[in-house]
N, C-alpha and C positions, 0 to 999 in steps of 0.2 A: 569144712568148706562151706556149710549152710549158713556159718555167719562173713559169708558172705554178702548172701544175695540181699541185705539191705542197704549195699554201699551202691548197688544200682541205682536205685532211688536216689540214697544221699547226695550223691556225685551232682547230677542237674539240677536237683533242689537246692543244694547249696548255690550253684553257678545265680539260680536264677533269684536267690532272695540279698546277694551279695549286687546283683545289675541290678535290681530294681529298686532297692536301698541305699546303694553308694553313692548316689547324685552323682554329678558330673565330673569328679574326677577321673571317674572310669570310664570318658568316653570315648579317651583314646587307647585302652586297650582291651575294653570289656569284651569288645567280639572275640579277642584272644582268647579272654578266660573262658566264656560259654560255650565256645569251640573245645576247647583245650578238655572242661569237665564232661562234655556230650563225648569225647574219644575217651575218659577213663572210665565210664559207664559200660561204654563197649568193649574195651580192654578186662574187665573185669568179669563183662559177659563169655568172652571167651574163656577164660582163665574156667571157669563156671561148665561151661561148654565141655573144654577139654577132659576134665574133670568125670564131666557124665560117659562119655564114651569108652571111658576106663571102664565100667560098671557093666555088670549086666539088665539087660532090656528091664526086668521087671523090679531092680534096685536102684534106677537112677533119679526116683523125684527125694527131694529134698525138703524143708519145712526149717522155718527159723521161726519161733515165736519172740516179739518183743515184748508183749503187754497185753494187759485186758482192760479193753476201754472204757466197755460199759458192767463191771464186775457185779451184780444184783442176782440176788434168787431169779431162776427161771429167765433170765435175761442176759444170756455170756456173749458181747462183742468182742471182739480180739483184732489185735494187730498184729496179724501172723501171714506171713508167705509160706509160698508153696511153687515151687520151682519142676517141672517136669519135661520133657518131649516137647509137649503142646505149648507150653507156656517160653520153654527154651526158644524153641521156633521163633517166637512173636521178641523176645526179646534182641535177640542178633537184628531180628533187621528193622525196628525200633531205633535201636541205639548205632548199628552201623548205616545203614541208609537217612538216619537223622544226623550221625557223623557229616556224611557226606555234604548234606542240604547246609550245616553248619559253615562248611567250606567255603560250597558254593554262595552264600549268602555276605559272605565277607566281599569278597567282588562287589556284588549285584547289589549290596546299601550302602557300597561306600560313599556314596553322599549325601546318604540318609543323616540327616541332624539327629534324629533320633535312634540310631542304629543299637547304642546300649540296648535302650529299652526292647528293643526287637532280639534280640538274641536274649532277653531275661526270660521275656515272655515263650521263644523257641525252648530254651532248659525247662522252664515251666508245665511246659507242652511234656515234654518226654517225661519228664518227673511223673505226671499225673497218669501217663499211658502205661508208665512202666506197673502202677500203681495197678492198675487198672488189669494187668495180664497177669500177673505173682501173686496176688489176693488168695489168700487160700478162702475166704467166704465172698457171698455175696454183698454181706454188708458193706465190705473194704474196697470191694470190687465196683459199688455206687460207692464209693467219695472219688475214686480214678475216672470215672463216668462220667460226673460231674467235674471233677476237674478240668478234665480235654474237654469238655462242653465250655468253660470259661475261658481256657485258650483258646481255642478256636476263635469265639468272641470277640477276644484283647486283639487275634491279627488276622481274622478278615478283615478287622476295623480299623485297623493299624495307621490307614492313612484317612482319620475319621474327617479331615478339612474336605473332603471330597462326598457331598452327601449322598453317593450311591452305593459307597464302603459301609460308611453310618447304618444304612438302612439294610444293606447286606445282612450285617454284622446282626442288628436286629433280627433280621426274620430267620437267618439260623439258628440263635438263640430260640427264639417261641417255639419254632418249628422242633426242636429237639427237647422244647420240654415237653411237647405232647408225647414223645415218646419217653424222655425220662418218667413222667406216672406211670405207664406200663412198667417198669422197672420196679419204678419202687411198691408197687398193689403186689408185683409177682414177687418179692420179698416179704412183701406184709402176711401173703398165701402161706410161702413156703413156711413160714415161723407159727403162724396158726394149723399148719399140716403135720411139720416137721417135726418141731420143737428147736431149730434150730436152723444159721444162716451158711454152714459151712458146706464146705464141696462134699466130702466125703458123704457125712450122713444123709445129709439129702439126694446126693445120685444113689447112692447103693437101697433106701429105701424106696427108691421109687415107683420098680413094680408091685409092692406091694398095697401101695394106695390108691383110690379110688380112681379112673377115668376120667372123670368129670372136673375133681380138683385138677388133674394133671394136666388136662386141655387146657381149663382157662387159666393155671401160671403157665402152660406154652403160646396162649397166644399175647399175654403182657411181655413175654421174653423177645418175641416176635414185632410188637408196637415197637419194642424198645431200641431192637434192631433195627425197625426199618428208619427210625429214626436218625441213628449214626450212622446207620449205613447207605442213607438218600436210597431207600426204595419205595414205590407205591405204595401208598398214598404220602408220603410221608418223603416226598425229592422235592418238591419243588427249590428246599435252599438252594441246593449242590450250586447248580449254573450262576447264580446270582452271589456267591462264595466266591467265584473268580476274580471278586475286585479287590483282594487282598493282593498283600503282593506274590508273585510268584514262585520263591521257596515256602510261601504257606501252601499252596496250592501242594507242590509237589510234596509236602513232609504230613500233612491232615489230611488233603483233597485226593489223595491217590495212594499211600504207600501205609497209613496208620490208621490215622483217628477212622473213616470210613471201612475200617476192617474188623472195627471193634463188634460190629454186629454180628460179624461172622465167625467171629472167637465166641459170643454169647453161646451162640444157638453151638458151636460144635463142643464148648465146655457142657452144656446142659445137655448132652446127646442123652442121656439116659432116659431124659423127661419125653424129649421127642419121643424115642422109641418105644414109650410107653404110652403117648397120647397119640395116635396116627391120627386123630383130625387135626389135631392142633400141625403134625408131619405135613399133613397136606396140603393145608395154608402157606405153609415156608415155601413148599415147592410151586406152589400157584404165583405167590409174590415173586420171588426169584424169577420164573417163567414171563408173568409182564412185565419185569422192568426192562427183563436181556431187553427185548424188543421197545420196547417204551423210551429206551436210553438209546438206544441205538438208532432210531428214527431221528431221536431229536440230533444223535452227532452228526447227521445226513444232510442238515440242514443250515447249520451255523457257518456263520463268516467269521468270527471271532475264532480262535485258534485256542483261546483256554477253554471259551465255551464248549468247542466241538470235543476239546477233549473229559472236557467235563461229563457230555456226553457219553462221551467212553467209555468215563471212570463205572456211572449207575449203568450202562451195560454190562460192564466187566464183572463188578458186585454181586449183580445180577446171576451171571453164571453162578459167582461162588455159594449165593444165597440157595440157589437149586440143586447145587449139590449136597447144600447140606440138608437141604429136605429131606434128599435120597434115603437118607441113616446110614447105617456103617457102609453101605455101598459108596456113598461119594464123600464123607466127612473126610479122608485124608487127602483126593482132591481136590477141595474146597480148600483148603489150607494150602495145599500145593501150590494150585493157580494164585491164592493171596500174594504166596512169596513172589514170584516169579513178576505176577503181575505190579509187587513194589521194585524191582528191579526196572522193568520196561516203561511203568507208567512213569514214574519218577522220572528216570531220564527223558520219556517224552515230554513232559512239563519243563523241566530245566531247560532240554533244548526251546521249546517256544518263547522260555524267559532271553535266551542266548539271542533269538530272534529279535523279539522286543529293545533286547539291549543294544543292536545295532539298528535299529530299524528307529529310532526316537518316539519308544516305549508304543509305537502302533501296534494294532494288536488286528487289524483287517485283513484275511488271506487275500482278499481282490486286490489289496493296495502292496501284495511281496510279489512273487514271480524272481526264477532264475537266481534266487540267493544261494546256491550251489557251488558258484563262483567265487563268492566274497566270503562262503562261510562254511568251508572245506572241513573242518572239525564237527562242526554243528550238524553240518550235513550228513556224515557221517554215521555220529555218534544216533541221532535223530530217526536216520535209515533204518538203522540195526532195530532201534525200538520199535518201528515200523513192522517191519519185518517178524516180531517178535508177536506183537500184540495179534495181528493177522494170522497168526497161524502156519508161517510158513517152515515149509518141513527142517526138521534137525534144530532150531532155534525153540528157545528156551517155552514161549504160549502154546506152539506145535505141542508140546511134551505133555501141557497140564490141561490144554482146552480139550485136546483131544479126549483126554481120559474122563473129564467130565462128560462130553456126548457120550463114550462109551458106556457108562455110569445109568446115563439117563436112559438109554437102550435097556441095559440090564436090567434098569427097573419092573420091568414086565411085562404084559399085558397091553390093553389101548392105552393107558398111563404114559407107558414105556415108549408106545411108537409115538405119540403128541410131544414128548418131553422132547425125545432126541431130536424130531422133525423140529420143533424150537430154536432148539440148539444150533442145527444145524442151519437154519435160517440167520438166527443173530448173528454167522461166522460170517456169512455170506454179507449181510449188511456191514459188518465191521470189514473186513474187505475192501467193501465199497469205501465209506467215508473215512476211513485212514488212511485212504489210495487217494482220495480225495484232497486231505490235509495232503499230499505228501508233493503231491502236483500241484497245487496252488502255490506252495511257499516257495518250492527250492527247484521249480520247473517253467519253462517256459518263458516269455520275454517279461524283463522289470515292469512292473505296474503302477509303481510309486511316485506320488505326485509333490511339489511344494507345498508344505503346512498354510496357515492361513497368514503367519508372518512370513513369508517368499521362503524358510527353509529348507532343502530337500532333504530327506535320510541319505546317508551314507552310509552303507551297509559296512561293517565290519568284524572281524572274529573276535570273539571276546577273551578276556584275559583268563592268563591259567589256571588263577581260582577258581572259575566257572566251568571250564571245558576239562580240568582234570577229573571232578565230580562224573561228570556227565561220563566220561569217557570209562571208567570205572564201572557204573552202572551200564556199561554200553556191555562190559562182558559178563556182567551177571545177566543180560538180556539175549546172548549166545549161547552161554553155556550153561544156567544154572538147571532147565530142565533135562537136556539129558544128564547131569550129573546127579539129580534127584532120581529119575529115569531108569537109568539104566542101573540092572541089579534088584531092582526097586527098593532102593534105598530109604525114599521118603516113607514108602508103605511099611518097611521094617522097624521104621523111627517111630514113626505115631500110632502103630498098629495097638502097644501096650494100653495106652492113654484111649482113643477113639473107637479102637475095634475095627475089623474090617472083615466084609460082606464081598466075594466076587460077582455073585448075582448072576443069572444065567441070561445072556444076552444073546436076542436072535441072530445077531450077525457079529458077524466074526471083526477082531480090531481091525484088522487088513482092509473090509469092507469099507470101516466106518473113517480108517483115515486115506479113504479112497473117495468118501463122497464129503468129507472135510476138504482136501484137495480141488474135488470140483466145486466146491461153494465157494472157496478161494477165490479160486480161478476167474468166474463168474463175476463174484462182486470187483476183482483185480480191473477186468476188461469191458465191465457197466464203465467204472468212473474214466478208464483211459479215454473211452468211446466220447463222452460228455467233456469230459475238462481237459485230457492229455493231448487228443486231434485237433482240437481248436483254439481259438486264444479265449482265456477268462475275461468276461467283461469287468471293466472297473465296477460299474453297477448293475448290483442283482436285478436278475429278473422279476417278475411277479410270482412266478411259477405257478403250479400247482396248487390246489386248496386245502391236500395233505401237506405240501411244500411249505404254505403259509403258516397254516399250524405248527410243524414243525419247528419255525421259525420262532412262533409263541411257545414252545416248550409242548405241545399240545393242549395249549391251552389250560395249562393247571392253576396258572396262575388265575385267570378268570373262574374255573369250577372252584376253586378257595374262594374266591371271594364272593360268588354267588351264592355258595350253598355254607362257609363259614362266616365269612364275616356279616353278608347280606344276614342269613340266616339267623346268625347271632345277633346281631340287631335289634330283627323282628322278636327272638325270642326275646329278650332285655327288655323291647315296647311292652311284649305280653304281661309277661311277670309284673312289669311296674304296675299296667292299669290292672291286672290281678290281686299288685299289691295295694293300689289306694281303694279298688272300689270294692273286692271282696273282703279283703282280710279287714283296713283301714274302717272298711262299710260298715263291717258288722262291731269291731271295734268302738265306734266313732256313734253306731246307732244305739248300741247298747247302753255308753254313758247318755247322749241323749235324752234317751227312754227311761234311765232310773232322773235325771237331770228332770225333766218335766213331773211326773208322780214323785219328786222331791218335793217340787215348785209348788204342785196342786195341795200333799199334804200340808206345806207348810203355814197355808190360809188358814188351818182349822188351828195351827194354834197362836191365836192375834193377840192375846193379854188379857181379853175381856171376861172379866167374871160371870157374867149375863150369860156370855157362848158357851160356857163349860158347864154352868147351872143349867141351860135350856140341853145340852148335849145328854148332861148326865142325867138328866128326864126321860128325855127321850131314849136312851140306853135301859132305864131304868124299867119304862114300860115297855119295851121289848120283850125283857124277859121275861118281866108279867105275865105277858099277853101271849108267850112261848111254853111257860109253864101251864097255865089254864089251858092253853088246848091240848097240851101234851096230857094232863088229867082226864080230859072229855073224851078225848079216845081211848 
């Protein structure tokens, strides 16, 4: 069965080097193909799947070796998978929720000219991620890394004639190789610590080595993360990634590639649990961005943006729970799945929006689309519903267990974490209560473009709204199905470990003041946006509001304190580099340059000057000798 798991791979790697190679014969049925290979990846995953659950808990990871790449004394790279729980996890909803965006994407570019190349580059995508999660080392695990870092690229940018894609495109790229070096320095550690880049030996040795080394490869694992994963410092992309088109958002921007962080840090659990400063940082970062992301969704009129928002809120949670260690690593992963169920389809539906709307993307300019787009509506609600917390549906199941998580933690730790937590429910609340009145409530708000045409709102074709609607039941039901029994915790417990941690209050408690955070943020937004009518144009608001609206202004602290910064540091260095280093350089030939110049007058040709010289040399020493005798 383990040779297998390298036809996962093969399957969209082929799709994608077959669309991106074939030139345009295949442009009338390439999206066939890339669709067709993205479903036998995932048909293959379950086959795989099936497989495992036949097995007992502590016999089901698997290992297929192909090759040794880099074969040298004291230097073993390998191209070897490793298939487990943890790694099964991430592969299903990978390959089935990328299934999905596959689908929906055949609709949504049908009149893209370039639509091949966009489903080469989507196979490309899941090739590199699948890469990226089966890696049985690190080493293998950065070329998947780096992989989803070049897709990503190829379709933020995808619609590069628009120079705000372009530029997107770019600054996620930079933005993620600051965090790709954290990667590869914690790689370079692990091989000068380890002797070696593979999961096994390096987790199992871990408490045996020093603190110090273990901190600083946990917090390159951490840069690394917060890089794919858009958390502080290290988001500013996310929101400005929106101007890809919309199955990128929902298949990188919420359901994969930004989860890749959070696979890092719970594959590397052993590191954390052995470095608790390095633990601490994850849980600090996780902790600002819930909030950080959550403010900024409070604030947007764009409907990707807000949800973009979401997305580094939501991350956010899962990034905090994996600080936790074995107390929250299985709901970290939990809330991942769940949360690719719900956000995905919220993303799809905004594209469903956009597709009847003539691609606007302004919540002030919908209203009342409830009417025209009863599918979308629908399928939208549920994700709503989902992502908020609301009881029995699938984020209830897995947010909740995080607060409980962050409770258990202990101590004042314990009560700050949870009180967080329960904060960012309460804001998510708000502004997904927010999105959900603006678009599909209230009186139409939609005006004539700037050539006299109105939108016409309508439901989108089946391609799009089967997806969606699909994902609409994994946003009902996959938590408690997880849930209940504790099924997930049984699944990942062998792989992650799991910690109940003693928690001051009781779940009862805590999905009691989860409810009224609900609540709360539910009847802020109705109070604000559902009693009254939305203005077409925003207000000034607020000076938090304003920022908000800048993302909090990070894009300004970048540039202030990096690029300004970088700069000045650049000026420095150069005039460091002409007037010290060049100075001394520059003065030294100088200085032998003149005492060249000066000796070379004594020697002019003249026979006279070297007769009067060697006289005067002569009686020198004469005259050195004689008194050296007299005394």
């Amino acid at each position: 069965m383990e040779n297998l798991i390298a036809l996962l791979v093969a399957a969209p790697l082929l799709g994608a080097a077959v669309l991106l190679c074939g030139g345009r014969r295949l442009d009338k049925t390439g999206h066939w193909l890339g669709t067709a290979l993205a479903a036998a990846s995932f048909v293959v995953g379950l086959i795989l799947f099936t497989d495992m659950l036949g097995k007992g808990a502590e016999d089901r990871a698997l290992h297929q070796h192909l090759f040794s790449w880099i074969p040298v004394e004291g230097f073993q790279a390998d191209i070897a998978f490793q298939l487990d729980q943890l790694s099964m996890t991430f592969v299903l909803l990978i390959t089935g929720v990328g299934t999905l965006i596959h689908i929906y994407s055949i609709g949504y570019m049908e009149h893209d000219e370039r639509r091949r190349r966009f489903f080469g580059y989507l196979n490309l995508f899941l090739a590199a991620m699948l890469i990226l999660v089966i890696a049985d080392n690190y080493l293998l695990l950065y070329v998947g890394w780096e992989g989803v870092g070049l897709a990503s690229f190829l379709l933020i940018g995808f619609w590069q004639h628009k120079p705000t894609a372009a530029t997107a495109a770019k600054k996620a790229f930079l933005v993620n190789r600051v965090g790709d070096m954290g990667l590869s320095i914690a790689i370079m550690l692990m091989f000068t610590t380890f002797g070696t880049f593979a999961f096994g030996p390096v987790l199992e040795s871990a408490d045996e080595t020093s603190q110090g080394k273990l901190t600083a490869i946990g917090l390159m694992l951490l840069l690394a993360a917060c890089g794919k994963s858009a958390q502080v410092p290290l988001q500013s992309w996310l929101g400005d990634a929106m101007e890809g088109p919309t199955p990128v958002s929902a298949l990188i921007h919420a359901a994969t590639m930004v989860t890749a962080g959070v696979y890092l840090i719970v594959r590397s659990g052993a590191i954390f649990n052995a470095a608790p400063d390095a633990q601490l940082v994850v849980v600090i970062v996780g902790a600002v961005t819930l909030i950080f992301g959550a403010i900024v969704g409070c604030a947007k009129d764009d409907i990707k943006k807000a949800l973009a928002g979401s997305t580094m809120s939501q991350i956010g949670y899962m990034i905090l729970a994996a600080g936790l260690g074995p107390i929250g690593y299985i709901f970290a992963i939990m809330h991942l799945v769940t949360h690719g169920f719900f956000k995905a389809g919220l993303f799809l539906g905004a594209g469903s929006v956009m597709h009847g709307m003539n691609d606007e993307v302004d919540m002030r300019k919908y209203g009342g689309l409830r009417k025209y787009m009863p599918v979308t509506f629908i399928t939208f609600g549920l994700g709503y519903l989902a992502i908020i917390g609301f009881p029995g549906l699938s984020g209830f199941f897995s947010k909740d267990k995080i607060i409980e998580a962050a409770f258990a933690k202990g101590g004042t730790e314990g009560w700050i974490l949870g009180s967080v937590a329960l904060l960012g429910a309460a804001i998510t609340a708000f502004y997904m209560t927010r999105v959900m009145l603006m678009t599909f409530f209230g009186e139409k708000r939609w005006q004539p473009d700037a050539d006299g045409h109105e939108p016409h709102p309508h439901e989108s074709p089946k391609s799009m709204t089967i997806p969606m609607i699909v994902l609409a039941f994994g946003s009902v039901f996959a938590g408690g199905f997880f849930a209940i029994g504790d099924r997930f915790v049984n699944w990942l417990e062998p792989v992650t470990g799991y910690d109940h941690g003693h928690s001051p209050l009781s779940a009862a408690t805590v999905t009691g003041a989860t409810v009224v955070a609900l609540v709360i943020g539910v009847g802020i937004a109705w109070a604000m946006y559902g009693r009254k009518p939305v203005p077409v144009v925003a207000p000034r608001g607020s000076v938090l509001t304003r920022a908000a609206r800048r993302d909090l202004l990070q894009d300004d602290f970048n540039h202030v304190v990096l690029v300004r910064g970088g700069e000045h540091l650049t000026r420095s260095l150069v005039y460091v580099d002409h007037s010290l280093v060049d100075g001394v350089v520059n003065g030294t030939a100088a200085s032998v340059g003149g005492l060249s110049g000066r000796m070379r007058k004594l020697q002019n040709g003249y026979a006279r000057t070297y007769a009067v010289s060697m006289f005067g040399g002569t009686a020198v020493v004469i005259a050195a000798t004689l008194l050296m005798r007299a005394v």
